[in-house]
Each structure stands twice: as C-alpha cells, then as structure tokens.
N, C-alpha and C positions, 0 to 999 in steps of 0.2 A: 780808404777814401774811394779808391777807385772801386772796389768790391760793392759798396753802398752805391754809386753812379749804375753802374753793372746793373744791381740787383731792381735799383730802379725804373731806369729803361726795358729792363722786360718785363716790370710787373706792368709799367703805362699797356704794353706792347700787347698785352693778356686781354687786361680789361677793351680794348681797343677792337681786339679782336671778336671777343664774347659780344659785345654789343654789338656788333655787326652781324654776328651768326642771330641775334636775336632780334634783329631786324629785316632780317632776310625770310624767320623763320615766322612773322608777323605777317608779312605779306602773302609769303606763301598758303596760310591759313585765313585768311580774308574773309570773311563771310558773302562780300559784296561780288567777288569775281572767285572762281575759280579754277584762274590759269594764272599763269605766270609767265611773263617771256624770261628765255634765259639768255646767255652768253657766251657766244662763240670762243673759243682759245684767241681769235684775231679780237675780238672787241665789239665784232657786230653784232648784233640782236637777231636770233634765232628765231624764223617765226613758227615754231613748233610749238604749240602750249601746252603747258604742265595741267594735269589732270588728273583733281583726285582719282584713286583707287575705288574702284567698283563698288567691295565693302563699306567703304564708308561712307556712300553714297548712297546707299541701302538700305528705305527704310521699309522692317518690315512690321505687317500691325503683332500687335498681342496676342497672346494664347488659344483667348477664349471670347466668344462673340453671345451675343442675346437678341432674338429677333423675332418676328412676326411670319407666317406662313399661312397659306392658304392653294389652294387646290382644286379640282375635280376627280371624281372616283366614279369607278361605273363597278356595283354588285351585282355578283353572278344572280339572275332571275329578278331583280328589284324591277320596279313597272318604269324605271327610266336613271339615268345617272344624278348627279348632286351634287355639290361644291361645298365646301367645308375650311373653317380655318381656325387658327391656333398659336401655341407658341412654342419657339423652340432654344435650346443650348446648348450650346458646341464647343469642345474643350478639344485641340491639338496639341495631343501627347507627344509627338515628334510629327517630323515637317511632311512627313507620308500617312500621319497615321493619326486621327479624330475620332471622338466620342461625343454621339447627340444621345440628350433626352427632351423629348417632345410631346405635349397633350393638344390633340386637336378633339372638334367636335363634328358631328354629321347625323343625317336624319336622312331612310330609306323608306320605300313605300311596294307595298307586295299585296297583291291580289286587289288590284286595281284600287288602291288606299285605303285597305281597307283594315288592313296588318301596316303599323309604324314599327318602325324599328330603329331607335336610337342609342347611338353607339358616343362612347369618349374614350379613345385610344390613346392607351399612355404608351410610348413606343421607345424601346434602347437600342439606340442604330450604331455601329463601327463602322468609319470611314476610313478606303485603301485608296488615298491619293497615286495614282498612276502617273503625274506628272506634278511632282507637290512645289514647284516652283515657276512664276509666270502672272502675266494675267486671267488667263485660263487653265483652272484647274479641274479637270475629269477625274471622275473619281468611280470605284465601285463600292456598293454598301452591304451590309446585313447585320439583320439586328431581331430582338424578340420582343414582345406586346403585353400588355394588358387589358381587355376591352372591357370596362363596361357597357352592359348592353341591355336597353329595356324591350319591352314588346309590348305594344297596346293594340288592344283589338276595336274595330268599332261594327256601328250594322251590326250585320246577319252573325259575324263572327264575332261580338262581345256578347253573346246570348248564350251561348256553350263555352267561349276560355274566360280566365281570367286574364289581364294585366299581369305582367311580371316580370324577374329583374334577370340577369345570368352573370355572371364572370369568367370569364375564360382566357388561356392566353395564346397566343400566335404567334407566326414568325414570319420573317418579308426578306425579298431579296430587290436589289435593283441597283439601276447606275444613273449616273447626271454627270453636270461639272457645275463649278464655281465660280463666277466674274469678280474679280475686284476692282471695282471701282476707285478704289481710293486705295491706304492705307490703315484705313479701318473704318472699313465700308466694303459690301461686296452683296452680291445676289448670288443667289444659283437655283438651281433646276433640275429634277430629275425624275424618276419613273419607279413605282414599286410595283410588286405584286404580294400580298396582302393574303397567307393560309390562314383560315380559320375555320377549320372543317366539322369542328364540335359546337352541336349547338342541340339544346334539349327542345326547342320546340316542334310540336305534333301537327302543325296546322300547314304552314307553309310547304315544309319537307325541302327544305334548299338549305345547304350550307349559304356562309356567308363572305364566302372569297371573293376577291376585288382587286382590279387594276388601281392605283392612284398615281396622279400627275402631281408633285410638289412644288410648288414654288415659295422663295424664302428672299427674305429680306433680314440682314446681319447688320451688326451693330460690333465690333471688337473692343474690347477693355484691355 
C-alpha cells in the first residue's frame, strides 16, 4: 500500500513537472514577443531579456533569383554610346560563389549611321562574392559570350556590301556589388568590359570592344 501511495505521489510529481517545463517552453517561443523576463535565485524579475539566437532569426532568401537588367555601353569607335536591356539568372552555388546566364539586346552606329550594328549578347558570368554575407554585397566577375551580331549598311555604303550576320564569342571581366533589399529582393550594379576583337567585317575596320554599366533588378525563388 504504501509502495502504490509512493509510486503515486511521484508519478503526480512528473506530470506537474513536464507541464510546467511546457509551458515555460510556450512562452518562451512566443511568436508575439521575443524576450522573456527571467528570474533571479531571490524571486525578483531580471530585467535582462532572453533573445532569440541570431540563427534563427535569420532569414536568408533562396538560391536562385530571376530578373530584369538594363544598362549603358559605350563601343570602342561607335558614333556615340547606347543603353540596352534584357534578362538575367543567377544561381548561388555557395554563399561566395554565383552563376549568371544573361541575354541582353543593343544596337550601334558607325560612320556617322551609316553602318548598324546589332548585337544579342548571350553572356555566362561567375560571381566571387568578396563579402557574401550583409546588406551589401561586392563582388568580382568573369565570364564568356556569345554575340550574335548583324551588320546593315545603308547610303553610300549599301551600294558596295551586303547586309550580313557573324557569331562570335568573347569574354568580360568586371566588378559591382549587390543591395538586398528585402529577403528576396535585391538590386545590384556593376561595371564590365566586354573583348570582342574578331570580327570579319571590311568596312568599318574596328573591332568591337566595349565598356558596359549593368544594372539589375532580382527577384529570388
């Protein structure tokens, strides 16, 4: 008899217990606050607040982002610079280290518009986040191209060439950084310069290297 009293009193003792830790441990998890006042060894209320852990507090966006871009570029010899825009997508393989593929569009003008020159740049960039955690993210790139590339002549100069197409491919280096704006959401910015030294036309005699100014608006899934 006494054994069954015993066994009783601790089992109350248990469950008394566990619901207390499970409601300590409810509050603590709060959605609504997240502190907690605690309790001195004396009884008094501590006003030092409990606060979640950094990690979990942390929200970071997704992998991979989808977004809109557009720009100015200035062509070595072109009769003035030109703005151009497109789209782009960018996968972060690790938290330093991103892969874009990007097709923009653009249209140049040579011997005073007489020679068009339009280009669609399909581009494979590698991103080396230099500080890949922050609001601000600076980063350095390099990546290689595909341009298609037409050439139309008009005037004095559609009378001797033809119209015609080329494909060629390049390679670019540059840097920028990345704002995040949100948690998936974010801009950035940055600077290339654009080799493309082969080009078969006879008329112009300029390669077609170029500065470009990026600018990008993201979207992360």
């Amino acid at each position: 008899m006494k054994l069954i009293v015993i066994a009783t009193a601790a089992l109350a003792s248990m469950t008394a217990l566990g619901r207390a830790q499970e409601s300590a441990g409810d509050d603590l998890w709060e959605p609504a606050s997240l502190t907690k006042v605690l309790s001195t060894p004396t009884g008094e209320a501590d006003p030092k607040p409990y606060v979640l852990p950094a990690s979990l507090m942390k929200d970071e966006p997704a992998s991979f982002s989808l977004g809109a871009s557009a720009g100015y570029l200035s062509v070595r010899g072109a009769d003035r610079g030109t703005w151009f825009g497109g789209v782009q997508a960018r996968l972060h393989v690790l938290a330093f280290l991103a892969a874009e593929a990007s097709i923009t569009f653009h249209e140049n003008h040579y011997e005073n518009g007489d020679v068009v020159v339009t280009q669609y740049p399909v581009q494979l960039t590698a991103f080396l986040y230099i500080i890949p955690a922050g609001p601000i993210r600076p980063y350095i790139l390099g990546g290689v191209g595909w341009y298609y590339t037409r050439v139309d002549y008009r005037d004095a100069f559609s009378l001797t060439n033809k119209d015609h197409t080329d494909h060629f491919f390049g390679e670019h280096l540059g840097a920028g950084a990345e704002l995040m704006l949100g948690p998936r959401t974010s801009i950035d910015a940055d600077v290339r310069y654009i080799f493309l030294n082969a080009t078969n036309d006879k008329v112009i005699h300029r390669d077609f290297n170029y500065w470009q100014l990026t600018f990008g608006l993201n979207f992360y899934f």
